[in-house]
C-alpha positions, 0 to 999 in steps of 0.5 A, a space after each residue: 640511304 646506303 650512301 656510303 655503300 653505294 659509293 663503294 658499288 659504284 667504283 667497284 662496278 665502274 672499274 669492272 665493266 665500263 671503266 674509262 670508256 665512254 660507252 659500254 654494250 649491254 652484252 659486256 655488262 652482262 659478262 663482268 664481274 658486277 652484282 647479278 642485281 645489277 645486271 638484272 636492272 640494266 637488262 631490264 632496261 634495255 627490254 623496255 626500252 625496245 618495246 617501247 621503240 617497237 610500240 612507236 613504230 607505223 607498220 604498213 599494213 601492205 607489207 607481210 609482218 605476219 608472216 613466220 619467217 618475218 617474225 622469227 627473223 625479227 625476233 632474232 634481230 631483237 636480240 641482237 639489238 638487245 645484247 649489242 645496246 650500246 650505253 654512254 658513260 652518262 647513261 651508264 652511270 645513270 641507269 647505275 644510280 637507279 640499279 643500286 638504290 631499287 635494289 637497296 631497297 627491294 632487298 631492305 624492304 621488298 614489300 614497300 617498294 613492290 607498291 611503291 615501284 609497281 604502281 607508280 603510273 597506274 592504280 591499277 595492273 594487269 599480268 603483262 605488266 606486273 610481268 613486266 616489272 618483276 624483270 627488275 627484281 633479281 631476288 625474291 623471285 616467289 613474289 613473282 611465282 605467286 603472283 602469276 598463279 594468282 592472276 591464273 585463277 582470274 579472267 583474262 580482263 582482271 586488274 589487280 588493284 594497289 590495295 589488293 597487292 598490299 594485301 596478297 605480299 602481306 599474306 604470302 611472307 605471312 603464310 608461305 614464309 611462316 613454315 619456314 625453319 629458322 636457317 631457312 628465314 635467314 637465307 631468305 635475307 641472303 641477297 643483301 649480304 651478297 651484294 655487300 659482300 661485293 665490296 669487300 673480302 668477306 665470305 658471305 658467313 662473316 659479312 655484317 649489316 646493321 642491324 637497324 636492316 634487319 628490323 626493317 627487313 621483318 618489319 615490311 614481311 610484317 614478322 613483328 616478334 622478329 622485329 621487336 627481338 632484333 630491335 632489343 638486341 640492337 637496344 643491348 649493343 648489337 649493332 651489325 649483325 651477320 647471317 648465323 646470329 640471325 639464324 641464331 635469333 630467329 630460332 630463340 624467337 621461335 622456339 624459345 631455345 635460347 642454347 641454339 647457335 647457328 653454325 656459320 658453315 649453314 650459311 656458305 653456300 648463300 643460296 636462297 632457299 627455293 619455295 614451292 607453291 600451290 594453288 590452294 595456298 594462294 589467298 583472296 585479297 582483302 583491303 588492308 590498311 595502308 602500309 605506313 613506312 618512312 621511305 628515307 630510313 638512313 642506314 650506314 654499311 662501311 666496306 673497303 673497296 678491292 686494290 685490285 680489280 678485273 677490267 673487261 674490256 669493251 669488245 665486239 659484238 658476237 655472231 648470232 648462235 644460230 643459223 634462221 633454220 636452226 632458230 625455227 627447228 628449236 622454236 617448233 621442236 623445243 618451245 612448242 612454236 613461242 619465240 619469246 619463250 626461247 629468246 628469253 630463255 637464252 638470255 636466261 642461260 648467257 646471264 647465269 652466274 656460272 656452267 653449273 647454274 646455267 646447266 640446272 636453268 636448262 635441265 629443269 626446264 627440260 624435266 619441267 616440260 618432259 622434253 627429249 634431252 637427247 634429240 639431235 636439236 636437243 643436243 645441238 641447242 643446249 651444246 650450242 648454248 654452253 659453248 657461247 656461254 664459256 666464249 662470253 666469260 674467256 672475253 
């Protein structure tokens, strides 16, 4: 579905990251002007790819690969190798395909292609590997939040179960969305008009959608008095719809106040709304009946594609950050010894969407784990941090 749409992504994308090289690094990628999505789904491939590779290699066990220094050395070379992967343009194209069709889909239908997507190798998950999966998922990012305290509560052997899953996504968008206003609900469906937003001059307050996307959208969170609603709506000629009429929806199916006009300057910011959840709202799963969609539901979005569009070039990988001393003061002194805690979380700050974002992913996890912001490592990692992270976007 979206072939229209999709055609119109991948030209745009195209000529802001690889353009007419023949291969592109994933760093580059990460630096262009291309949907946040996107850049996700092509990060996430290169960390499965290369803990794939690390899976298939033979390590003697004469040689010292437990030793700290080893470690935190390989790790740093992990993520050169990670930022510096290189794609060939039929990879790249490929790997662009699978991006924009999973993420069509995930914000269409979230529900349907969690199940779809997660076990499509196994009945049966554990917690790394569901943790593994989500690294695809750049929205809705409280499936994943809840999901993690739930396997919290479980022993370390639990195996999550497909039919479990249907039950936990169905119960979280029914109880937790639930107490959601109106405007709130709307901005939940956000991400979608973003990325169509993509493709087109349009403020994310004026883009429209079909509304035959919306249906599905409260269909899958099983919110069926949403759907029934937009579905007359959609019988009376309303055929796009934009996020304030939405809202607008939303609150007469609520309230039954059928005066109420959600005012598009709600909707400027485009933020989705963040969640906060707590243990006792985590529910038992219990088998439910199998989740019957059709799959291949057609949808047709018409944008224009800009004249004019930013080419980045293809550059030179960057100097490590840090020095290996440097590296293992801030693992010890601020990720309380985890590596990969601290790799990820770099990644994390040279992937936000701008300064601003990337300062609030570093003061809240600073406020989150009472760490001394004004430490000398502290002040040294985090100015660090924002210098490379204002080099990358000058390239």
């Amino acid at each position: 579905m979206f072939e229209e749409h999709i055609n119109l992504l991948k030209e745009k994308i195209r000529m802001n990251s690889i353009d007419s090289n023949e291969s592109i690094i994933l760093r580059v990628i990460l630096e262009s002007n291309i949907p946040q999505s996107i850049k996700v789904y092509f990060r996430a491939q290169v960390k499965d790819i290369i803990r794939r590779e690390k899976e298939n290699l033979i390590y003697s066990d004469k040689l010292p690969f437990s030793n700290q220094d080893v470690i935190t050395l390989q790790n740093q070379i992990d993520l050169l190798l990670f930022h510096n992967y290189k794609f060939s343009k039929d990879d790249f194209f490929s790997t662009l395909d699978q991006g924009i069709n999973f993420s069509l889909n995930y914000l269409v239908r979230p529900q349907w292609t969690l199940k779809e997507f997660l076990f499509q190798k196994s009945q049966f998950l554990t917690s790394n590997e569901i943790e593994d999966y989500f690294h695809f998922c750049a929205d809705f990012s409280y499936y994943g939040s809840i999901l993690k305290q739930f396997f919290e509560t479980k022993e370390d052997s639990y195996q999550l179960s497909i039919e479990e899953l249907q039950s936990l996504l169905k119960k979280i968008d029914l109880e937790v969305l639930s107490e959601h206003s109106s405007i709130e609900l709307a901005k939940v469906f956000t991400p979608l008009f973003k990325l169509i937003s993509y493709t087109s001059n349009e403020k994310i307050e004026e883009v429209k959608i079909p509304t035959k996307a919306a249906i599905l959208f409260f269909e899958d969170k099983g919110m069926t008095s949403f759907a029934s609603r937009l579905s007359s709506e959609k019988q009376n000629g309303l055929n796009l719809i934009t996020l304030p009429i939405l809202a607008t929806i939303l609150e007469r199916v609520k309230t039954g106040n059928n005066e109420f006009i959600a005012l598009p300057e709600l909707f400027k910011e485009n933020e989705e709304p963040k969640f906060e959840f707590t243990s006792s709202k985590l529910p038992e799963p219990i088998k439910p009946e199998a989740i019957q969609q059709d799959p291949d539901v057609e949808i047709d979005l018409q944008n224009e594609v800009e004249k004019k569009l930013e080419i980045y070039p293809t550059t030179q990988p960057l100097m490590p950050m840090f020095t290996l001393q440097e590296k293992q003061q801030i693992i010890y002194q601020i990720f309380d010894g985890n590596e990969n805690e601290c790799d990820s979380f770099i990644v994390d700050i040279l992937d936000a969407t701008d300064l601003e974002n990337a300062t609030e992913i570093i003061n809240i996890y600073f406020d989150e784990n009472k760490l001394d912001e004004d430490s000398q490592t502290a002040q040294n990692f985090i100015k660090t941090l924002k210098e490379r992270y204002l080099l990358l976007r000058s390239v």
